[in-house]
C-alpha positions, 0 to 999 in steps of 0.5 A: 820900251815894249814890254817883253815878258810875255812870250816869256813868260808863256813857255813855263805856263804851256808846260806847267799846265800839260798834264803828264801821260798815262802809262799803259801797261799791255804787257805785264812782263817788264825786262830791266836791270837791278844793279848790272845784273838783268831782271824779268819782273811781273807788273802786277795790279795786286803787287807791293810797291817795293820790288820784291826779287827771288834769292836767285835774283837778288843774289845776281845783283849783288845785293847784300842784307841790310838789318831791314827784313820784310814780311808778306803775310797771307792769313796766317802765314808769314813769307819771310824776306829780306832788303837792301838798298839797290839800283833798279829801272822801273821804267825810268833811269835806274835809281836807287831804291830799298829792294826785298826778295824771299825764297819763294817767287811771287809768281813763277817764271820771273825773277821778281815783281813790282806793283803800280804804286812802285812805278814812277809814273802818277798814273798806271793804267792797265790795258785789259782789252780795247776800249768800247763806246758804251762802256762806264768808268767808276773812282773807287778810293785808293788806300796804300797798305804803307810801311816802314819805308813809306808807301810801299805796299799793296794798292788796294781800292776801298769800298764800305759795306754795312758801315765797315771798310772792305778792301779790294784788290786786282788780280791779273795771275788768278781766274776766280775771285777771292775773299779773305774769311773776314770779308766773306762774312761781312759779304754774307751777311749783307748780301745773303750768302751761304758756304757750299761743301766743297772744298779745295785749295787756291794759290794766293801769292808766293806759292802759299795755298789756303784753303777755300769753299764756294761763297753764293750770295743771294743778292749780287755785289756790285763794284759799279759794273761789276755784279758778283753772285759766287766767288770763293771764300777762305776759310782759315784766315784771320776772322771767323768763317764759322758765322756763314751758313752752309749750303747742305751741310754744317762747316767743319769747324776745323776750318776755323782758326781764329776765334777772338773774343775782340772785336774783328779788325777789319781792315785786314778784310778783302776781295782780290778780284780775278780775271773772271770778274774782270772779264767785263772791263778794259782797264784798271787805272791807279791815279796816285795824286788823285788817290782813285782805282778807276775801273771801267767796264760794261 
């Protein structure tokens, strides 16, 4: 008798080998449910994994306060929320999944918000603008912030600058780029930088404020295509900005509140790039079995 198991044989095989479809994110607003109760969530580059809600939102869901909290620090505030174990659709059928909320929105006008890493698909791409032939695509590696409930947090591209770990991260809700204190030192010192006098106040996240100052460096950073020359520093942060020379003027030391004789942990220095510097690029891509940012730009 002839033999039959290779037409069988080949439909496992086909299928096996189609590698899954991107998902393109174009708009960044994601209309769906968290239990029965409708939600407007933000898909934001910079986000957590975890869905994060407003008490407004989470309360309409019907979620009830497990004896998990949850903490989003910036510098040296403490956003301060609570979890609980929900249903909720982020682009797949709604499953159940843990699900924070604060007091304050992350971003104003959406009930909540979710990041790249706590959508199901393997790879989250979003779609800046159209695609162009001359265009260049680097791989940046991808650390998760992680947790207690897994990988939930922030996915965040690594970079070493002078042998220490400097994290990136992507910003579609602000313009201007912005270093923590601890990243805009290491930027100085390796890249020639000096601090204008100016100084002002940026909204990060969750409605908390830092104060910033101008950052110019003699010597551009580079991300691939990518060339920064000025963006701003915070200044009250974890690290000590006072080791940045000033532009005409000597730093208030006030501006400093961080001042250990320990060494400086740097893995909480990083860069969250804005809208500006991305000005140049049509997409920021989140390969999670690959574990690579690919970013590509002019």
């Amino acid at each position: 008798m002839t033999p039959t198991l290779l037409p069988v044989l080949a439909l496992p095989l086909a299928v096996a080998l189609a590698a899954p479809a991107d998902r393109v994110v174009t708009d960044t607003t994601l209309v769906t449910k968290a239990n029965e109760a409708a939600v407007r969530l933000l898909v934001d580059p910079g986000a957590p994994a975890m869905p994060i809600l407003t008490e407004e939102a989470a309360a309409r869901a019907g979620l009830k306060a497990g004896p998990f909290g949850i903490g989003y620090r910036v510098g040296p505030v403490m956003v301060a929320g609570r979890s609980a174990v929900g249903r909720i659709g982020l682009g797949d059928a709604p499953a159940k999944r843990r699900i924070g909320w604060t007091a304050n929105p992350y971003a104003p006008g959406y009930d909540g918000v979710v990041g790249p890493g706590g959508l199901p698909d393997p790879v989250v791409r979003f779609q800046l603008r159209a695609a162009r032939p001359d265009e260049r695509t680097i791989d940046i590696p991808m650390a998760d912030d992680g947790g207690l409930f897994g990988n939930w947090g922030a996915s965040n591209g690594v970079l070493t600058i002078d042998g220490q770990p400097l994290q990136v991260r992507f910003s579609l809700q602000q313009d201007a780029t912005i270093a923590t204190a601890g990243a805009a030192l290491t930027l100085a010192k390796a890249f020639g930088g000096t601090l204008d006098d100016d100084r002002a106040e940026a909204e990060i996240v969750f409605g908390v404020k830092r104060p910033v100052r101008t950052l110019r460096l003699a010597r551009p950073f580079t991300i691939g295509p990518i060339a920064l020359t000025t963006l701003l520093a915070r200044t009250t942060d974890f690290g000590n900005a006072d080791g940045i020379a000033a532009s005409g003027t000597t730093p208030d030391p006030d501006e400093v509140v961080v001042t250990a004789k320990g060494k400086r942990d740097h893995k909480r220095d990083r860069v969250i790039l804005g809208r500006s510097a991305l000005s140049g690029c049509s997409s920021v891509a989140f390969d999670k079995p690959a574990k690579l940012i690919r970013l590509t730009c002019l």
